[in-house]
C-alpha positions in Angstrom: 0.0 0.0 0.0 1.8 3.6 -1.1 1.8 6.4 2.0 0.3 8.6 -0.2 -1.3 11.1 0.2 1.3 12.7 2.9 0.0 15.4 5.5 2.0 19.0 5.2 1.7 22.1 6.8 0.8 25.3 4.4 4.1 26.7 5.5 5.8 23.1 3.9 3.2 24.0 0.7 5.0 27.3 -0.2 8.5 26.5 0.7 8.2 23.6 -2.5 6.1 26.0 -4.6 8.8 28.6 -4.2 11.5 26.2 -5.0 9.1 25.1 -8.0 8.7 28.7 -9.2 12.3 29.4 -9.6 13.2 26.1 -10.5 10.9 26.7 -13.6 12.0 30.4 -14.7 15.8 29.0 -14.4 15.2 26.4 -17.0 12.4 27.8 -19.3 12.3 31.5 -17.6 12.8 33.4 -21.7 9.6 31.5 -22.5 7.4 32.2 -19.5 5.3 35.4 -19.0 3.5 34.1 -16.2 3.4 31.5 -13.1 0.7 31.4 -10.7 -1.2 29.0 -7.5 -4.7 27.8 -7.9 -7.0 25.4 -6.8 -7.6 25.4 -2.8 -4.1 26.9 -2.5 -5.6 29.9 -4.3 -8.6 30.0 -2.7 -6.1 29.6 0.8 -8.9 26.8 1.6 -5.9 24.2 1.6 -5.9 21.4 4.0 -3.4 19.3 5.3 -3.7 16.7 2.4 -4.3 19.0 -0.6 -2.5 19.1 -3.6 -0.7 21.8 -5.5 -1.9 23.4 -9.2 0.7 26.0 -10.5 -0.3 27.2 -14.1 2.5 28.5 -16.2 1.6 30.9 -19.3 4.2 31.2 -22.1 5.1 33.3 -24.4 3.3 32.9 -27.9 4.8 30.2 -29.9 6.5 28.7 -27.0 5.5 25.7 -24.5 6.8 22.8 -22.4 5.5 19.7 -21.1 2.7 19.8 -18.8 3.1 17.9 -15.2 1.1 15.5 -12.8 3.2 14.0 -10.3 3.8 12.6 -6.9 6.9 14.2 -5.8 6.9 12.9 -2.0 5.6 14.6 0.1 3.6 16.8 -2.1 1.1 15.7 -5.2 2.0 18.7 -7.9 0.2 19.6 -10.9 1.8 22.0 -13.6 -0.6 23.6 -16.4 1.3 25.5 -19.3 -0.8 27.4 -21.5 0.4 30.2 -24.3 -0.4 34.1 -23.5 -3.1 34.4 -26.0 -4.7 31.0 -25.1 -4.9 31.5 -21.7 -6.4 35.4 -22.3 -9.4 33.8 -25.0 -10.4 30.9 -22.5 -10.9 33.9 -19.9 -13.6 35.4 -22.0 -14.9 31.8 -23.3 -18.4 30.4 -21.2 -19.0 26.8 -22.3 -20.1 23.6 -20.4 -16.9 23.1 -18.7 -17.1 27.0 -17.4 -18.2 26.3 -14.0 -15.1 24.0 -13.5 -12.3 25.8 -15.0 -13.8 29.3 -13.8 -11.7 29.3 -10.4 -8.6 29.0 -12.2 -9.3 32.5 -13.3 -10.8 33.9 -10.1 -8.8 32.7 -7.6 -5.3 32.4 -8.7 -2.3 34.0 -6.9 0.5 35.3 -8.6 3.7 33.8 -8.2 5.8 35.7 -11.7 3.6 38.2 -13.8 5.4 41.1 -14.6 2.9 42.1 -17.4 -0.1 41.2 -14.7 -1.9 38.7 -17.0 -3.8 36.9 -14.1 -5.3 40.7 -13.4 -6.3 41.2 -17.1 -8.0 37.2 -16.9 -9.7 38.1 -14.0 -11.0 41.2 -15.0 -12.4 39.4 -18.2 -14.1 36.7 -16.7 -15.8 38.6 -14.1 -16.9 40.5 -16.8 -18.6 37.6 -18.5 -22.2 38.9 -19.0 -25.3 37.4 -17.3 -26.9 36.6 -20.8 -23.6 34.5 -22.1 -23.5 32.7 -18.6 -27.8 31.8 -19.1 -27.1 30.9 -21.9 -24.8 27.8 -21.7 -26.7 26.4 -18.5 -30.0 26.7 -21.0 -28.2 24.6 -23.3 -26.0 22.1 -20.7 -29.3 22.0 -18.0 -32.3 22.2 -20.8 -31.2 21.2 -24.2 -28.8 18.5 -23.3 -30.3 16.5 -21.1 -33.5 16.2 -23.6 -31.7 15.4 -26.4 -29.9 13.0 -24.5 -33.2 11.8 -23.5 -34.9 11.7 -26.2 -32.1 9.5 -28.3 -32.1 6.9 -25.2 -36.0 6.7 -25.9 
């Protein structure tokens, strides 16, 4: 049986997220124009067994490999997205909205010189009523009918 997941203190959380963030502009720091915490770390709702979800936006034209890994004690999660990417899904409201939202919301900057995770906020709180009705009409009305009424 693995001793995952381990317990560690917020304090223990930061420390490796530090060492993560510099870590990550040493090796790929001429393609990154962002680095940021989300998830419960962002929302500073983390508990003693919660993971951690960096998000890394590059340059234009520029990327490396995303990350999901056990790195003991900690579980880490590392999302790279390019600039203008990451600035269009802040304005997008789709299905998967509701999940993704957060990322947006409640993200603390860790690198941002050019304040990106201020101008992505900004845009999706900005998101009008009438886009947000919309996709629950279709995802809470229209879907589940259809879906219904091809099961029939």
């Amino acid at each position: 049986m693995l001793a995952y997941p381990y317990r560690t203190s917020r304090e223990e959380k930061w420390e490796f997220i530090d060492q993560i963030k510099d870590r990550l502009l040493a090796k790929h720091g001429d393609m990154i124009n962002a680095i940021g915490v989300y998830g419960s770390i962002g929302q500073q709702k983390d508990g003693p067994y919660s993971d951690i979800e960096l998000h890394v936006v590059t340059k234009d034209g520029t990327s490396f490999a995303e990350l999901e890994i056990v790195y003991p004690p900690f579980k880490l999660e590392i999302g790279v997205t390019e600039r203008t990417k990451w600035l269009a899904k802040s304005r997008r409201v789709d299905d998967s909205w509701a999940i993704w939202y957060g990322a947006f919301i409640h993200i603390i900057s860790l690198y941002d010189p050019e304040g990106l995770f201020d101008t992505a906020k900004k845009t999706a709180l900005s998101l009008s009523d009438e886009q947000i009705n919309e996709v629950m009409r279709e995802f809470m009305i229209w879907e589940p009918y259809e879906t219904m009424g091809k099961i029939s």
